[in-house]
N, C-alpha and C positions, 0 to 999 in steps of 0.2 A: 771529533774535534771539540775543544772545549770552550763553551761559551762565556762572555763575558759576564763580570756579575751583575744580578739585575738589582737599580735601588729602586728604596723605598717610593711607592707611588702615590699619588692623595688619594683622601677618601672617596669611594667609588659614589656615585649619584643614579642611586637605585631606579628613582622615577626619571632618568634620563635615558633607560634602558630600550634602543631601538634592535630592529631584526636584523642581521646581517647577512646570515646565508645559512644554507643546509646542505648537509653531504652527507652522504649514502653509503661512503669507507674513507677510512683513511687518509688517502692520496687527495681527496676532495678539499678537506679541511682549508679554512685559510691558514694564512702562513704561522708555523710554529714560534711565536712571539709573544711576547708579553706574557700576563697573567689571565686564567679564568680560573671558572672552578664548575665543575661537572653537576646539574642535578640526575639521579639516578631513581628509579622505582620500580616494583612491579607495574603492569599496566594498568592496575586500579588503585594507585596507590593516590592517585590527584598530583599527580607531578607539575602538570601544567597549568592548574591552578594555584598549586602551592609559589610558581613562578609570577603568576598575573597578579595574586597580593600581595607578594614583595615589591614587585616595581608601580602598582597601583594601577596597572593596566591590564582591565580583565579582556582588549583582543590580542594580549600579544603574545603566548604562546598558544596557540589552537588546541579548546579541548575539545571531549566527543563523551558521548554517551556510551559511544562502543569501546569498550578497551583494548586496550594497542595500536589506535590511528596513528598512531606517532611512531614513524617509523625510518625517520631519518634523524642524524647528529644537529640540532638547531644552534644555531649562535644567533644570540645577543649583544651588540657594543653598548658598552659603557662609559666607555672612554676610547682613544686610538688603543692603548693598551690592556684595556681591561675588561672581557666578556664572562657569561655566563652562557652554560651549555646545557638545553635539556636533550639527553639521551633518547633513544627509544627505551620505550617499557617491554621489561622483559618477561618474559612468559605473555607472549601476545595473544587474544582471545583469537582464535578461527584463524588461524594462519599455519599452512604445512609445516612439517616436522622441516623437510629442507630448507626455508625460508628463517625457521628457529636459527639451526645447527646454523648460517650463513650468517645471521644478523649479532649470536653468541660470539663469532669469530671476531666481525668488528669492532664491537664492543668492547671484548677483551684487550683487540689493539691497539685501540685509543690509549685505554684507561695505562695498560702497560706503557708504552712509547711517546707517547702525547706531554711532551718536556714544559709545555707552556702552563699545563694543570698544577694546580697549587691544592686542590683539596676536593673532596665527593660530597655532597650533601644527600646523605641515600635515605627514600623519604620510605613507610612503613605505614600500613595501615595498625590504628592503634587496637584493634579489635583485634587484630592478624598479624604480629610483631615479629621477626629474626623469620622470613620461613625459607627453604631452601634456598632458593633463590637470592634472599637478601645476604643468606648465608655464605653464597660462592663471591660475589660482592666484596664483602669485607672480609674473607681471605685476598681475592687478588690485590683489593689495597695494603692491607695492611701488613702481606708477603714482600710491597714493595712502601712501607714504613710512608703511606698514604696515608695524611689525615681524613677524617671520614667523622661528619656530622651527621646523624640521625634524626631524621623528624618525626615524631609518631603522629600522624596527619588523623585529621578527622575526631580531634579530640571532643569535639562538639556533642561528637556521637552518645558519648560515655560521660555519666554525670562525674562532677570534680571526684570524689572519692576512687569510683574506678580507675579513673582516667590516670590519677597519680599514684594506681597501686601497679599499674603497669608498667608507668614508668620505672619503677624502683625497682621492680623483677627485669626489666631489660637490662638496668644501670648494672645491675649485682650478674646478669649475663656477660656481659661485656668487659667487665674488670677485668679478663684475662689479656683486654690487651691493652689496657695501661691507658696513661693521657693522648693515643692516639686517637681513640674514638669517645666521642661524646654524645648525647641522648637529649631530646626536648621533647615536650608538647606541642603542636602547629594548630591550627585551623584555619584554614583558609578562608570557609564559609562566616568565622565569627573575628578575624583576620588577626588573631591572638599568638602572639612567642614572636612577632618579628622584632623585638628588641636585641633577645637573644641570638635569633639568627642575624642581626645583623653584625652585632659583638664579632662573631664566628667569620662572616664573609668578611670584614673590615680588618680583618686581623688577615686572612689567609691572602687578600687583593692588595693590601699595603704596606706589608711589614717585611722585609727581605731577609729578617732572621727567622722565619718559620724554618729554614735549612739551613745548616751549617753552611758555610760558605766554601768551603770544599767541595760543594755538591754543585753537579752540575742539573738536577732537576731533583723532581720530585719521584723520577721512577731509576736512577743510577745505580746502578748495582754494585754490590762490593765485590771484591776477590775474597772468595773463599780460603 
């Protein structure tokens, strides 16, 4: 059935950012409406801090020492219409092989069927850039012509020269897939590039021509 079109909505209010709920698959989810926009990572990627400097609250997505405590779908409201979602981190430390293959499934169903998503911010450690994982990622978005922001996280780590030579080998990586995907510096620790990301969520939460208006989401598939 095809949904009505969705307008333009105001600017989202980052530090207004409360928790709403978590779900475990799919069917959990609140209801497929409005706009969000997924953050995605490996599980040591700092995803959940990369979330607590953008809205300026470092209790509100739970991080850990250990990687891959996170291991349900979180939302955030922003507005009635407008959340953010930290993913489980993939490639979980100390978690069975079945538990993997289980949580890869929902993961993938989200990202594929989940009509409300406007966009991925897939976060990367800057040391450890594009590695499998981030790999299967941005194929499944960009199979389904998903915008997808990169953060290279933890730029703190590597002084300015590194840190922007890495950038520029990801950028010249990624050219193969056009102005879908785009590349930054983050740090959360030194709380540096949220200008930029904010540019990126402000555009993808409020502007209703990120999609042709033919479209009924952001995962619609064509006829072949």
């Amino acid at each position: 059935m095809s949904e009505a079109p969705v307008e333009s909505q105001p600017a989202p209010n980052f530090r207004a950012a409360q928790f709403l709920t978590s779900a475990s698959k799919l069917s959990q989810c609140p209801p497929d409406e409005g706009w969000e926009v997924a953050f995605a990572g490996r599980s040591n990627a700092g995803k959940s801090s990369a979330i607590n400097s953008l809205t300026g609250n470092k209790k509100l997505a739970k991080t850990s020492k250990t990687p891959g405590r996170t291991q349900l779908i979180n939302f955030f409201e922003l507005s009635p219409s407008q959340r953010l979602v930290d993913l489980p981190g993939y490639g979980f430390a100390k978690v069975p092989q079945a538990v993997k293959r289980e949580w890869t499934k929902h993961l993938e169903q989200y990202l594929q069927q989940r009509q409300a998503l406007r966009g991925l911010v897939l976060m990367m450690d800057v040391r450890h850039p594009l590695q499998a994982f981030d790999q299967q990622m941005l194929t499944w978005a960009t199979e389904a012509s998903m915008p997808v922001h990169i953060l290279l996280t933890k730029a703190d780590k590597l002084k300015k020269g590194p840190a922007k030579s890495t950038l520029l080998k990801v950028q010249a990586q990624l050219q193969i897939h056009g102005e879908l995907v785009s590349v930054q510096l983050f740090s959360s620790l030194k709380h540096t590039g949220h200008p930029e990301l904010h540019r990126v969520l402000n555009a993808w939460l409020t502007d209703a021509s990120v999609y042709d208006d033919d479209d009924e989401g952001p995962w619609t598939e064509t006829a072949e």
